[in-house]
N, C-alpha and C positions, 0 to 999 in steps of 0.2 A: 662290351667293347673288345672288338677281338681287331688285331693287325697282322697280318701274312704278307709274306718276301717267300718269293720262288727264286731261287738263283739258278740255271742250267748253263749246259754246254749250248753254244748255238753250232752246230749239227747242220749242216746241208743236205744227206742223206739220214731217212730213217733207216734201222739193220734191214728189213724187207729190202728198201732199194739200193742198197751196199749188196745185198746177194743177187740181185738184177744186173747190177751193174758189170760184178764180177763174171757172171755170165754171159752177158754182151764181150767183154772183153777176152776171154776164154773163147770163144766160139771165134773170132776174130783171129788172134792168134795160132786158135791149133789149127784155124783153116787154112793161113798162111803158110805154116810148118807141114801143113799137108801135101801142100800146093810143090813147097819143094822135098817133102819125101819122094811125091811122087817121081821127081826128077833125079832122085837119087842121092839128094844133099841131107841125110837125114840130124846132121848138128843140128839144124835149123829147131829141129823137135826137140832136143836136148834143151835148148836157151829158152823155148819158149814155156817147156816145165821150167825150167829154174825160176825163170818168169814169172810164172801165171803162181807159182806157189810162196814166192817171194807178196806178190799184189795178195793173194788171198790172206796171207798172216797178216799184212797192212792192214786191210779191212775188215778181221775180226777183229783186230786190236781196236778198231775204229768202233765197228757195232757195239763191242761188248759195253765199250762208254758213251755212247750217244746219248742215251738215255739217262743219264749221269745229275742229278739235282740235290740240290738242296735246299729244304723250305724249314723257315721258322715263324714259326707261329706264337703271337702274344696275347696272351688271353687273361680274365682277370686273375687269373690263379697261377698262370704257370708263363714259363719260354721253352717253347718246345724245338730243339733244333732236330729234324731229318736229314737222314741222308743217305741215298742210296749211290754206289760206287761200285760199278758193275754187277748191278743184280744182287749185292748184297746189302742192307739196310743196317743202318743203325740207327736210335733215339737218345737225346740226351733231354734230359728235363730240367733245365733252372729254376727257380729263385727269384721274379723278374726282379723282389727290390731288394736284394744282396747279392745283384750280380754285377758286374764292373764290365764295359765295355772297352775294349782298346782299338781305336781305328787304325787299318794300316799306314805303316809311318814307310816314306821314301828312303831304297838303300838301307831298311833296319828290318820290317816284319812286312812282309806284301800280305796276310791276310788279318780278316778280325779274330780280333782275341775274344771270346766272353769268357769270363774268370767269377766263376760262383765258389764258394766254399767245397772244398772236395772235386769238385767237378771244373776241368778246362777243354774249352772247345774253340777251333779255330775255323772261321767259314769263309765263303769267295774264291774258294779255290776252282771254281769255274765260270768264271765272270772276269771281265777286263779292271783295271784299277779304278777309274773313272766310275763305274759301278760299285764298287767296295768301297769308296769313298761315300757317297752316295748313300747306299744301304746303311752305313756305321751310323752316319747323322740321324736318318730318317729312325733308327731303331733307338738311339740315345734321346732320339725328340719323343719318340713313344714313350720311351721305359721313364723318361722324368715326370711324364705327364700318366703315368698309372696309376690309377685310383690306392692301393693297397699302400702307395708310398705315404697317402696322404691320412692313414688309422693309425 
C-alpha cells in the first residue's frame, strides 16, 4: 500500500521558455533603443538596459523556482516528505503511526503541520488553500487507515 501527493508550483513557463521569452523581449527592446540611437536619442538604450535587466532578474527568480515541488509518500513503513526549493533537496522521514497531522487552520497557520517525535515539517507551501485543505484529509484518511496502526 503505498499513497503519494505531489504538490508544485503551477508555472506557465518552464526555465527553457522563461529564457526564450526573455530573449524575444531583449531583441525587441534593444531593437527599438536602436532605432532611436540611431537618431541620436541614445537614453532610449539606457532605459532599455535598466529594463531588460530589471525583467531578466524577475525571471530568474522565476526559473530558479518553477520547478519547485513537494511530494510525500506513504508507504507501509515510512512518510516520506521531499522537497526540492530551488534546485536544492531535502528528505524528512516520519513515523506514519506517531506522527500528528495538523491541517491548516484560517488566520492562525496556512500550511500542514506534520509533527513526529524529534522531527517537524511544514507542507503546501505551493499549492492554494483549497488544496492544503484537501491534501490534510486525504493524508489523515490514509495515515488512520495504515496497516502498522492496526499491530
Amino acid at each position: 500500500m503505498a499513497h503519494t501527493w505531489i504538490l508544485k508550483r503551477n508555472c506557465s513557463l518552464t526555465p527553457r521558455q522563461s529564457a526564450g521569452a526573455y530573449a524575444l523581449l531583449c531583441a525587441g527592446s534593444f531593437g527599438i533603443a536602436l532605432v532611436f540611437l540611431l537618431q541620436g536619442i541614445w537614453v532610449v538604450l539606457a532605459f532599455s538596459i535598466v529594463e531588460m535587466a530589471a525583467v531578466g532578474w524577475a525571471l530568474l527568480h522565476y526559473a530558479r523556482h518553477a520547478l519547485d515541488v513537494e511530494r510525500i509518500a506513504l508507504t507501509d513503513g515510512s512518510l516520506v516528505v521531499e522537497r526540492i526549493d530551488a534546485g536544492r533537496s531535502s528528505q524528512f522521514q516520519l513515523d506514519p503511526v506517531r506522527t500528528r497531522i495538523e491541517p491548516p487552520l484560517p488566520r492562525r497557520r496556512k500550511l500542514i503541520l506534520l509533527e513526529s517525535p524529534g522531527t517537524r515539517v511544514e507542507i503546501g507551501s505551493y499549492v492554494s488553500e483549497p488544496i492544503r485543505q484537501q491534501v490534510a484529509q486525504e493524508l489523515a484518511r490514509a495515515m488512520r487507515s495504515h496497516p502498522a496502526r492496526f499491530l
